[in-house]
C-alpha positions as CSV (number, residue, x, y, z in Angstrom):
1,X,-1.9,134.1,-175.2
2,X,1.4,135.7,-174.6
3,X,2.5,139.5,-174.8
4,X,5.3,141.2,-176.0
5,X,5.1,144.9,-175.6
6,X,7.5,147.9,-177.1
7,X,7.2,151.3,-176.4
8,X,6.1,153.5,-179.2
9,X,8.8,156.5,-180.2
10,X,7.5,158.2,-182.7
11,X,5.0,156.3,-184.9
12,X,3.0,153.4,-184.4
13,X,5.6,150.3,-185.5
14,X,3.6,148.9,-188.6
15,X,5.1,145.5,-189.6
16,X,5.1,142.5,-186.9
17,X,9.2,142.0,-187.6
18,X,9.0,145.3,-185.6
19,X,7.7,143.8,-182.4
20,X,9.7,140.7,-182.6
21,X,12.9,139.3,-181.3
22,X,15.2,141.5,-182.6
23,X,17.8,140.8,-185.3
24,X,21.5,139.1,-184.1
25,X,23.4,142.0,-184.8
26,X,20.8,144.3,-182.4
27,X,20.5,141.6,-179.8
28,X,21.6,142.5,-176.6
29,X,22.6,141.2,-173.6
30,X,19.5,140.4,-171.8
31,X,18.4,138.1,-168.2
32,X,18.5,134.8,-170.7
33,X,20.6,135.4,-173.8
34,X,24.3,136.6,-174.5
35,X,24.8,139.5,-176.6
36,X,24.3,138.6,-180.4
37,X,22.1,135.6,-179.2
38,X,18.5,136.9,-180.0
39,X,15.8,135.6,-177.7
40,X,11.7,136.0,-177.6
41,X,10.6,137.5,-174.5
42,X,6.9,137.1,-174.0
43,X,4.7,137.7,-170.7
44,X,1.4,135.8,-169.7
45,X,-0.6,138.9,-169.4
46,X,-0.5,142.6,-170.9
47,X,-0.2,144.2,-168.0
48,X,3.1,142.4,-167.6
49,X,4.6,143.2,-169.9
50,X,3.9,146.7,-170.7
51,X,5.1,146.8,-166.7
52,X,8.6,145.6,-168.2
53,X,9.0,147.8,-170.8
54,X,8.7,150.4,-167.8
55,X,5.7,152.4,-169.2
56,X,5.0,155.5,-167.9
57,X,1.3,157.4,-167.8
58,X,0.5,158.7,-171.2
59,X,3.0,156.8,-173.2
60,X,1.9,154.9,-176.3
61,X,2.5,151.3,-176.3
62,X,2.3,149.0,-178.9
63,X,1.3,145.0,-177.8
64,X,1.8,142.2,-180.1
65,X,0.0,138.7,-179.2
66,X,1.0,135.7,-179.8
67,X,-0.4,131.7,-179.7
68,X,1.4,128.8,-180.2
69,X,0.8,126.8,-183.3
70,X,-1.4,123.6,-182.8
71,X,0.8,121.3,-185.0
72,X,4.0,122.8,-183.5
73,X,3.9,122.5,-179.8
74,X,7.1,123.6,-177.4
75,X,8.7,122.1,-174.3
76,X,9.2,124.8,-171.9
77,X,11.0,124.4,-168.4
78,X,8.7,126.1,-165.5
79,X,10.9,127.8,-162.5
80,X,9.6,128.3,-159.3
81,X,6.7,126.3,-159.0
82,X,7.3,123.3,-156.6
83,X,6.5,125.8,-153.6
84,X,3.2,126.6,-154.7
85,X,1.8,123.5,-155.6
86,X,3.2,122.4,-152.3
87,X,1.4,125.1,-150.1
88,X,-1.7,125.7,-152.8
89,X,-2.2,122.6,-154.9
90,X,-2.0,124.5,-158.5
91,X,0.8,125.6,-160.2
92,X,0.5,130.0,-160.7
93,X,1.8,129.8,-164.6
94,X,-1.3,127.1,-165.7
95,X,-3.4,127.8,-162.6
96,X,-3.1,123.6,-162.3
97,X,-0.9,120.9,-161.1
98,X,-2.0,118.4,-164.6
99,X,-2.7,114.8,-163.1
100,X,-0.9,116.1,-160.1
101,X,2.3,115.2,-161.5
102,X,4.3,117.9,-159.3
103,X,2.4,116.8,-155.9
104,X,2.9,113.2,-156.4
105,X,7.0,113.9,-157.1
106,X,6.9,115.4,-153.8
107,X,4.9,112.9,-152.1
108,X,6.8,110.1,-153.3
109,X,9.8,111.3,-152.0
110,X,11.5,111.4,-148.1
111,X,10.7,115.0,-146.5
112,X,13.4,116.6,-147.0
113,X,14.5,115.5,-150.2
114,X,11.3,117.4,-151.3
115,X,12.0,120.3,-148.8
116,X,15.6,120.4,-151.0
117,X,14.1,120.0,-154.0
118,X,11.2,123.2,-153.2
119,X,14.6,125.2,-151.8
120,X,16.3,124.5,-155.6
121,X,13.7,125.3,-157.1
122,X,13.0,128.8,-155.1
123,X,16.7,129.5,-155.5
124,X,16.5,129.0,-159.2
125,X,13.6,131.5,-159.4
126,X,15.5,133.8,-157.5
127,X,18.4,134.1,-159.5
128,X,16.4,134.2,-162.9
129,X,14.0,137.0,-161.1
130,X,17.0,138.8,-159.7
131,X,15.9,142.9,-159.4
132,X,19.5,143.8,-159.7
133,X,21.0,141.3,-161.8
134,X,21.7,144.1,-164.6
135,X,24.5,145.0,-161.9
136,X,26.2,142.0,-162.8
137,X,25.2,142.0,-166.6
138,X,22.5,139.1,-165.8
139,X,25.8,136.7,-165.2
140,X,24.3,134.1,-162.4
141,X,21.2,134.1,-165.1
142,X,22.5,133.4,-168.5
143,X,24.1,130.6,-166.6
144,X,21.6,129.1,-165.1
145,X,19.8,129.7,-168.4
146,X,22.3,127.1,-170.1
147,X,22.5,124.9,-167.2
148,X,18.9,124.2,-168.0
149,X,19.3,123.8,-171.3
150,X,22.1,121.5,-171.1
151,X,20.3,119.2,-168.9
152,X,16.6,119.2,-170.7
153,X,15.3,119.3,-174.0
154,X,13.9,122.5,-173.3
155,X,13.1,125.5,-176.2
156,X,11.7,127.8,-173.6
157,X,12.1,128.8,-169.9
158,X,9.2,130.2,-168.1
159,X,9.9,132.1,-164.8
160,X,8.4,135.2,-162.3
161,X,8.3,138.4,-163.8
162,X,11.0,141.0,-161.5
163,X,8.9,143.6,-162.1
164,X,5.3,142.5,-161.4
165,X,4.4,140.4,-159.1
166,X,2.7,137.4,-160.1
167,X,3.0,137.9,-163.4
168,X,5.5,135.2,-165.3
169,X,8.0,135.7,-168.4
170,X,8.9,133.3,-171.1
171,X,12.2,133.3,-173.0
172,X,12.0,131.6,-175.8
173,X,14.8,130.6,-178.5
174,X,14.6,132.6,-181.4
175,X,14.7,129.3,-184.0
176,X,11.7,127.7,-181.5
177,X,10.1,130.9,-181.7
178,X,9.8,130.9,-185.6
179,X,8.2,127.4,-185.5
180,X,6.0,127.0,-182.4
181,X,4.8,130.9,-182.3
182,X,2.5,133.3,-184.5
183,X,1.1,136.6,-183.8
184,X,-2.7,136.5,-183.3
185,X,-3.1,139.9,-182.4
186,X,-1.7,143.6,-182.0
187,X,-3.0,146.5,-180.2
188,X,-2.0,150.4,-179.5
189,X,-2.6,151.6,-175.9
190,X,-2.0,154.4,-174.2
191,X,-0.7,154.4,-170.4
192,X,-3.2,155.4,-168.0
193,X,-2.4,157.3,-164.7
194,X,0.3,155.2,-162.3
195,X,-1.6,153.8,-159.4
196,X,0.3,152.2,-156.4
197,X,0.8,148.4,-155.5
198,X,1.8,147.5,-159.3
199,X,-1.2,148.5,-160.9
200,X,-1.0,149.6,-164.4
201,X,-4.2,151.2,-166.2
202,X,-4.3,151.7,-170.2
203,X,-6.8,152.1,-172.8
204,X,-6.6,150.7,-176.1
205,X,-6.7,152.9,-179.1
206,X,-6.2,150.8,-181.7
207,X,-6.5,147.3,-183.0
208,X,-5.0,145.5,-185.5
209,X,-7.8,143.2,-188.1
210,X,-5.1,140.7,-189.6
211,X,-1.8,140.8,-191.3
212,X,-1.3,141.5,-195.0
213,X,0.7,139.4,-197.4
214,X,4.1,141.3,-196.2
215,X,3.4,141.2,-192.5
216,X,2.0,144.8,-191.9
217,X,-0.9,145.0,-189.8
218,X,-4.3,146.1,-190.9
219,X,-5.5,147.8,-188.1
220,X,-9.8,148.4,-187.8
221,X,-11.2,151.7,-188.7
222,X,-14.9,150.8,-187.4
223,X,-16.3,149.5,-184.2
224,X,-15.2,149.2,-180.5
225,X,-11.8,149.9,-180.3
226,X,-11.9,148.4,-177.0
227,X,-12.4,145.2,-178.8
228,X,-9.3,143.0,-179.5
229,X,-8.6,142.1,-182.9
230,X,-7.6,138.9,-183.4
231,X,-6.6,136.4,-186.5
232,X,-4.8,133.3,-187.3
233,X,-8.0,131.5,-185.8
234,X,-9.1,128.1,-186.3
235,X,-12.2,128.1,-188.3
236,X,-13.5,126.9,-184.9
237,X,-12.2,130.0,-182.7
238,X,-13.5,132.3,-185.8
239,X,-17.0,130.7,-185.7
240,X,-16.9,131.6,-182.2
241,X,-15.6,135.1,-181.8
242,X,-17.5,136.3,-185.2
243,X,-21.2,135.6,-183.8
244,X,-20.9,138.7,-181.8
245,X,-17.9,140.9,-183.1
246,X,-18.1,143.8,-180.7
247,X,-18.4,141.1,-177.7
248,X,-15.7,142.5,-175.1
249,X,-15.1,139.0,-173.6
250,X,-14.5,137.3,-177.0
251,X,-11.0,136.5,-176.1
252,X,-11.6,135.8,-172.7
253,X,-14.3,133.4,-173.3
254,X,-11.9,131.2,-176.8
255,X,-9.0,131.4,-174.1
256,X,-11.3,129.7,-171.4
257,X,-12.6,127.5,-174.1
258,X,-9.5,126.0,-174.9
259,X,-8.3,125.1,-171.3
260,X,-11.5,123.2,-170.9
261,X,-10.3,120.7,-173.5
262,X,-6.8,120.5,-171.6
């Protein structure tokens, strides 16, 4: 499940093309794209990125969630990981190392070719997670960006969030985006008080139901609204978030499903 948050101005934004990548002509110039170049940025966790947006306590903020298709599945290039699956054994973005592909790479190898190869890869996280790289109008970034892409058959690049720690970002290409992503979910929710150490509290005050025909959302009159909505399940995922609808850990519980199989 990946996030993309945008913070509400006036009035609630009430079609998903609002909550989108934006339009070429609106596109600007941003950590992985050129100015014009439209670009999907998505974080692994709400909290991430309503931090991004740079909410503030009371602000409305609207959350759009989104799943990649099962039929349409995307390569995505992962920065910054070698260190932790050296020092931990997992990789932070999936929370595993799959059949230990990244430890065996460095096993296989003489010490400090993998002690370079971690370095790169830190280096590389660095620059793409650069605090001040608006200085430089996200330069060293945007080229990295196509120096990846040049060199893999990558649609995505996945990388540590600048603003909260831990958390990761995805930029996706707006053409892979159409294909491999669909919203699954949408949600209104109002900043709580700021609390130190990167903590971010909020309370959700609406939730969408589904989409209609022209891509508003629909959003739930009755019930918890701390519930998430969700749709654009799998008869399988609806069977299994229906038998209890006002079930807080409904999401939670279809996520953790899903990884199981993995």
């Amino acid at each position: 499940m990946f996030w993309r948050a945008r913070i509400v101005e006036s009035e609630i934004y009430p079609n998903i093309s609002d909550l989108h990548y934006p339009p070429a002509r609106f596109a600007r110039q941003g950590r992985l794209n050129d100015l014009g170049s439209p670009c999907l940025y998505v974080a692994t966790k709400e909290e991430t990125a309503l931090v991004e947006v740079g909410a503030r306590g009371g602000q409305l903020v609207q959350l759009a969630g989104f799943r990649i298709k099962r039929d349409s599945p995307i390569r995505m290039a992962v920065i910054g990981e070698y260190a932790n699956t050296q020092k931990n054994g997992y990789m932070h973005f999936v929370g595993s190392d799959p059949d230990m592909t990244i430890a065996k790479i460095l096993n296989s190898m003489p010490r400090q070719e993998a002690l370079k190869k971690i370095y790169i890869d830190k280096f590389f996280a660095n620059v793409l997670a650069d605090p001040d790289a608006t200085n430089n109008g996200y330069l060293f970034s945007r080229a990295l960006g196509k120096a990846i892409y040049s060199r893999i058959s990558a649609e995505a690049i996945v990388f540590p969030s600048v603003k909260d720690r831990g958390g990761f970002n995805i930029a996706v290409q707006a053409e892979p985006s159409e294909k491999s992503f669909h919203n699954v979910s949408c949600l209104v929710v109002r900043i709580g008080k700021p609390r130190k150490y990167g903590l971010i509290e909020f309370a959700i005050v609406k939730s969408a139901e589904r989409l209609d025909d022209d891509w508003n959302f629909v959003w739930r009159e009755e019930g918890n609204p701390a519930v998430i909505g969700m749709y654009n399940m799998s008869k399988e995922e609806f069977d299994m978030v229906s038998c209890d609808p006002d079930e807080k850990n409904n999401l939670l519980n279809m996520l953790n499903a899903h990884t199981k199989r993995r």
